[in-house]
C-alpha positions as CSV (number, residue, x, y, z in Angstrom):
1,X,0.0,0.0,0.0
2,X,1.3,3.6,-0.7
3,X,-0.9,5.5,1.3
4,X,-4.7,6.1,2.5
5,X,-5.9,9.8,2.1
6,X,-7.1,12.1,5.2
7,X,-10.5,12.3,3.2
8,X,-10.8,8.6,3.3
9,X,-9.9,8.3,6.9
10,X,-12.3,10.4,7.9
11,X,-15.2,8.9,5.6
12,X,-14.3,5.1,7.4
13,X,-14.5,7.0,10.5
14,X,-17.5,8.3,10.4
15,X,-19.4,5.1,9.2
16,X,-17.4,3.0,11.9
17,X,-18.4,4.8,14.2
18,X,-22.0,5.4,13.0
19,X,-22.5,1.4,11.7
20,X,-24.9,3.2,9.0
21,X,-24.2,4.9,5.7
22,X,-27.1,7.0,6.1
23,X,-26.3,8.7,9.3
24,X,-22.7,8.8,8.5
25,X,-23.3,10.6,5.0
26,X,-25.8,12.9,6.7
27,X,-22.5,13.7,9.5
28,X,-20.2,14.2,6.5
29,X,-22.7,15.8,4.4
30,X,-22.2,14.2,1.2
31,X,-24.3,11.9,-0.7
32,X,-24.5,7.9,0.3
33,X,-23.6,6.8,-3.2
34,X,-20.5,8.7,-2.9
35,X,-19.8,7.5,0.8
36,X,-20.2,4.3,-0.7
37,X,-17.6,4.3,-3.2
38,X,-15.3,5.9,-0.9
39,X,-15.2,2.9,1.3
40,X,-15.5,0.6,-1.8
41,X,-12.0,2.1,-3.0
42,X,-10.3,2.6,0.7
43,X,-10.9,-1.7,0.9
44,X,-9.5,-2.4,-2.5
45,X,-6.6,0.3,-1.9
46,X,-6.0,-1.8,1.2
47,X,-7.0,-5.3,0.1
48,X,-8.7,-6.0,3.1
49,X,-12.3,-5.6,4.3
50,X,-13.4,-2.9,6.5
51,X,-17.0,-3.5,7.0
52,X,-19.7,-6.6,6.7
53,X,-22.9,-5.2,5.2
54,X,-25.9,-6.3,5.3
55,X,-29.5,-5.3,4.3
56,X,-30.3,-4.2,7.9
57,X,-26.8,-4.1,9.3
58,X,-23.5,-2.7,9.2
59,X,-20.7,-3.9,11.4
60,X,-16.9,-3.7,11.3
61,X,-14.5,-6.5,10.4
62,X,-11.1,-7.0,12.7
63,X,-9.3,-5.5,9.9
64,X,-11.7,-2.5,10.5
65,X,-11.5,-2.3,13.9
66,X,-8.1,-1.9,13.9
67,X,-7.9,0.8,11.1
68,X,-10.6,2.6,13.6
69,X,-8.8,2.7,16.3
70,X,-5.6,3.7,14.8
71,X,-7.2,6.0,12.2
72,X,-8.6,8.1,14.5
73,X,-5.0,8.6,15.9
74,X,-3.8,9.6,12.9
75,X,-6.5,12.4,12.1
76,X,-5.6,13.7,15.6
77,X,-2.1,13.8,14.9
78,X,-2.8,15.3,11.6
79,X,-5.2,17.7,13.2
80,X,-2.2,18.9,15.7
81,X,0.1,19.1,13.3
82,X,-1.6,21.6,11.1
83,X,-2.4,23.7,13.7
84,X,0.7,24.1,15.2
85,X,1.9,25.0,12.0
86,X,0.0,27.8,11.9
87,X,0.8,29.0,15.3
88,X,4.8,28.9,14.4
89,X,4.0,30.8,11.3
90,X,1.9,32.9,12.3
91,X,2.9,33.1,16.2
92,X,-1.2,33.0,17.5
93,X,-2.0,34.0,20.4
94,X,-1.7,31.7,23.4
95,X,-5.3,30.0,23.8
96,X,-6.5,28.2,27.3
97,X,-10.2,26.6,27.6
98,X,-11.6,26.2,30.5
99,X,-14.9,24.6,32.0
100,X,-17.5,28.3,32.3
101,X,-16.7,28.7,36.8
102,X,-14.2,26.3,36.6
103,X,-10.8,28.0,37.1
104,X,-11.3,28.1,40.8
105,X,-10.4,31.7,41.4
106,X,-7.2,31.2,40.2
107,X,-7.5,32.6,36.3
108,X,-6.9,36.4,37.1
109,X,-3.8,35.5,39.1
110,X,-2.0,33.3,37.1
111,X,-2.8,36.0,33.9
112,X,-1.1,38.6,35.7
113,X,1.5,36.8,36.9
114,X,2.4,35.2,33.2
115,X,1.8,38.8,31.9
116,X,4.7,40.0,33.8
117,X,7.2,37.5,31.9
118,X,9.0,38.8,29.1
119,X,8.2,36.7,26.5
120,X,4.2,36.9,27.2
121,X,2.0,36.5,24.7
122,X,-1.7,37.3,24.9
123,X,-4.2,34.9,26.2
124,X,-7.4,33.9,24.7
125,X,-10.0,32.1,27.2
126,X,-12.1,29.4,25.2
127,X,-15.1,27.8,27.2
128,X,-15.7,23.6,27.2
129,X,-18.2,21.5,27.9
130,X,-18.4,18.8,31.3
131,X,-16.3,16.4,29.2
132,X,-14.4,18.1,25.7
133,X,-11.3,20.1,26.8
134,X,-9.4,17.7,26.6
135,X,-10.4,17.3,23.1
136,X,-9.2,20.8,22.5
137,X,-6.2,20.2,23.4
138,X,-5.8,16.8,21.6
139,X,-6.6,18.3,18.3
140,X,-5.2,21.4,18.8
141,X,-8.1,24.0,19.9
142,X,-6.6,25.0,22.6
143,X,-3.0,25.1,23.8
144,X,-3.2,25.1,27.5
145,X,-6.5,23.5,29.6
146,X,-7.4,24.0,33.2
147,X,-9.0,20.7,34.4
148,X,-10.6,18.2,37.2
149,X,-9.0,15.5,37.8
150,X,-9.9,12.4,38.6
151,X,-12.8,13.8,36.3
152,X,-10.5,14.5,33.3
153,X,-8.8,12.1,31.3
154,X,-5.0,13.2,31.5
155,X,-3.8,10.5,29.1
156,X,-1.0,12.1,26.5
157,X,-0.7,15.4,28.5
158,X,2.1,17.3,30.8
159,X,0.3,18.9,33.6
160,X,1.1,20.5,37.3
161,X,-1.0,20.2,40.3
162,X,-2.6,24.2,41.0
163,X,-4.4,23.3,43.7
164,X,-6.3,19.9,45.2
165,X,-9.7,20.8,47.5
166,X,-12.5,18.6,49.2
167,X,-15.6,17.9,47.1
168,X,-19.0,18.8,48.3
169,X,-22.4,17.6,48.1
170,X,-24.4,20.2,46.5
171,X,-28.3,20.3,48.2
172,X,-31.8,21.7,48.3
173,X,-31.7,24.2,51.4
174,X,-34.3,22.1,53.2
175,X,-32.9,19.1,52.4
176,X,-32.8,16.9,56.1
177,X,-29.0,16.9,55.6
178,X,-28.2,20.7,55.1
179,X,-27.7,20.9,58.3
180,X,-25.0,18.9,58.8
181,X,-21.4,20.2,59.0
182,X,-20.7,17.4,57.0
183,X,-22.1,14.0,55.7
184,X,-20.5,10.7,54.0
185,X,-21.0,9.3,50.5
186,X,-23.6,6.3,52.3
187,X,-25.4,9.0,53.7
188,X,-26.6,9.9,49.7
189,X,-27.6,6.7,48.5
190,X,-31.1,7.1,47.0
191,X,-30.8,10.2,45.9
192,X,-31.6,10.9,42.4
193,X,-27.9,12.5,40.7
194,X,-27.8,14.7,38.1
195,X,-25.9,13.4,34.8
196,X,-23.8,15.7,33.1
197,X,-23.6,16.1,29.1
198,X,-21.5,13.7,27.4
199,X,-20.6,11.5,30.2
200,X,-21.5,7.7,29.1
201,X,-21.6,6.8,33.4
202,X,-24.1,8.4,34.4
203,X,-27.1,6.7,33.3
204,X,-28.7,6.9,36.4
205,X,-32.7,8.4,36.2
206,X,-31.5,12.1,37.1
207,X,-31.7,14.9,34.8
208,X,-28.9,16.2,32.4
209,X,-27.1,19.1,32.5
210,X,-24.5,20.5,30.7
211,X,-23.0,23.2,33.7
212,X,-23.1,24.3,37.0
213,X,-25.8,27.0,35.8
214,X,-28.1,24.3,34.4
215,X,-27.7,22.2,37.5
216,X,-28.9,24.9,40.0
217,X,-32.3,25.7,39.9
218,X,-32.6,22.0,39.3
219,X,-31.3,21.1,43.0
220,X,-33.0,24.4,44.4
221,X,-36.2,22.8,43.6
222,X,-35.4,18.7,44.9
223,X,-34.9,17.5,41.2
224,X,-31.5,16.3,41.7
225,X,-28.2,16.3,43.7
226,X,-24.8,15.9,43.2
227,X,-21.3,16.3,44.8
228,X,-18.4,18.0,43.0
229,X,-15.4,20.2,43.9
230,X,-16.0,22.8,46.2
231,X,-14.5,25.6,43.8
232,X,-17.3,24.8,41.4
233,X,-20.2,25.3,44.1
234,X,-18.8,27.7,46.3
235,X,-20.3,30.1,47.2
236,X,-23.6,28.3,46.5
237,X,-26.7,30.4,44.8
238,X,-30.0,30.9,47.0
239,X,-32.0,28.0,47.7
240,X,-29.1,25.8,47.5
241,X,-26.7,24.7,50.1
242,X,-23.1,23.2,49.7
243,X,-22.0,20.4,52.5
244,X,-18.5,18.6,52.8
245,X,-18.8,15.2,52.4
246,X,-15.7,13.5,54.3
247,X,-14.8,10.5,52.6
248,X,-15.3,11.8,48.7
249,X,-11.9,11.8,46.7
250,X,-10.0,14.6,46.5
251,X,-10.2,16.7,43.3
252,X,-7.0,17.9,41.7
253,X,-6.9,21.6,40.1
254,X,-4.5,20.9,37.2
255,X,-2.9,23.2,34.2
256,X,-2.4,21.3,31.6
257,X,-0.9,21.3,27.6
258,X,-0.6,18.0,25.0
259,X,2.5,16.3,25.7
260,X,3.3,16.3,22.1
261,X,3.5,20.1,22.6
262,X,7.4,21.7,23.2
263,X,6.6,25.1,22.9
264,X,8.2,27.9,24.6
265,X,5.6,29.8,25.2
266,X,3.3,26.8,26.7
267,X,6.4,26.1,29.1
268,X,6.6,29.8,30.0
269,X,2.7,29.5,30.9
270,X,3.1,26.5,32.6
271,X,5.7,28.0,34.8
272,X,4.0,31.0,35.5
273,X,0.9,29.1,36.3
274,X,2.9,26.3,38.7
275,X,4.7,29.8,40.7
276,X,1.8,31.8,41.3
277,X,0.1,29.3,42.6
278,X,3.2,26.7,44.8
279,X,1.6,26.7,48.3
């Protein structure tokens, strides 16, 4: 084989991951015949065969399981690639996404403390979603990420600890344990939990939201709990009341950039970030 074009990468992608040429032309918005003969092509070019089609079905081979996987690697890489490209030519601002309340106080501080370094650049703030900044940062998006962990995937990024806090549970304010100066993860069982936007776990019966804002007026009103880091909560709006809970993991503030990614700039961020904020 000489080599598989981006375009056809991205066409197998989409009907892997789909298992449906309809839905997967409709995502790519191009006709199905075409689609079709895309993948037609990609399996001779390959000599190997992606998919097994049926009238009702579509489902993917072990050859096409393994292109998958790896494929979708590849377009990442090819997505980073490109875009840091442009930011060596064209020396782009620095970008950093954070989750909308999410940066714990700290944000201001650590701006003005990277402003002060000679080689600063400016700073564009991008907002994510419960579960995608680290997407951004995998495909290029963003260069820098604050982030939760455990709640995060870290995989194939450098990061430094900013700052590790308790988690709280976040309650009704006439909820029976408001009260408390504190309560334990057993003493939530059977309550209903929100479930948060792209997050394939939570399946309990809760409703979804996408952000702290969402989540709010839900728990003000006895729809739903849940228990997050106390940055995110604190203080808590009217109607709602934020309580320890002793034996939740710890969450870790964390600044973070792809590991693929040497800049000098990132590193000078990432240094400013780590000083400010060393206890």
């Amino acid at each position: 084989m000489d080599h598989v074009e981006s375009r056809e990468l991205r066409y197998f992608i989409a009907v892997a991951e789909e298992l449906h040429f309809g839905r997967a032309a409709e995502v790519l918005h191009i006709a199905q015949p075409a689609l079709s003969k895309t993948i037609q092509r990609l399996e001779a070019h390959l000599g190997v065969k992606l998919l097994e089609r049926t009238s009702r079905s579509v489902a993917l081979t072990p050859a096409g399981q393994a292109l998958l996987e790896h494929g979708k690697h590849a377009i990442s890489a090819l997505s980073f690639a490109t875009s840091q490209a442009r930011q060596a030519g064209a020396r782009e601002h620095l970008r950093l996404v954070i989750k909308p309340g999410g940066d714990a106080h700290l944000l201001s501080d650590v701006l003005a403390a990277y402003a002060q370094r000679a080689d600063a650049r400016p700073v564009d703030i991008f907002f994510g979603g419960p579960t995608d900044r680290t997407d951004y940062l995998h495909d290029g998006r963003a260069d820098l990420a604050l982030l939760y962990a455990p709640f995060d995937d870290l995989t194939g990024l450098a990061h430094q600890t900013l700052r590790t806090e308790g988690r709280v549970a976040v309650l009704p304010a006439y909820h029976p344990l408001a009260a408390r100066p504190a309560v334990r993860l057993s003493d939530l069982e059977g309550e209903v939990f929100s479930r948060w936007t792209g997050v394939e776990a939570d399946t309990g019966p809760g409703p979804e939201v996408a952000d702290a804002a969402q989540l709010f007026p839900l728990v003000a009103i006895g729809r739903a709990i849940a228990v997050l880091p106390a940055s995110l909560v604190i203080p808590p709006p009217a109607g709602v009341v934020c309580v320890p809970v002793e034996d939740a993991e710890p969450s870790d503030i964390v600044i973070a950039h792809s590991a693929r990614d040497h800049r000098a700039a990132v590193a000078s961020f990432m240094e400013a970030a780590t000083a400010h904020t060393r206890p």
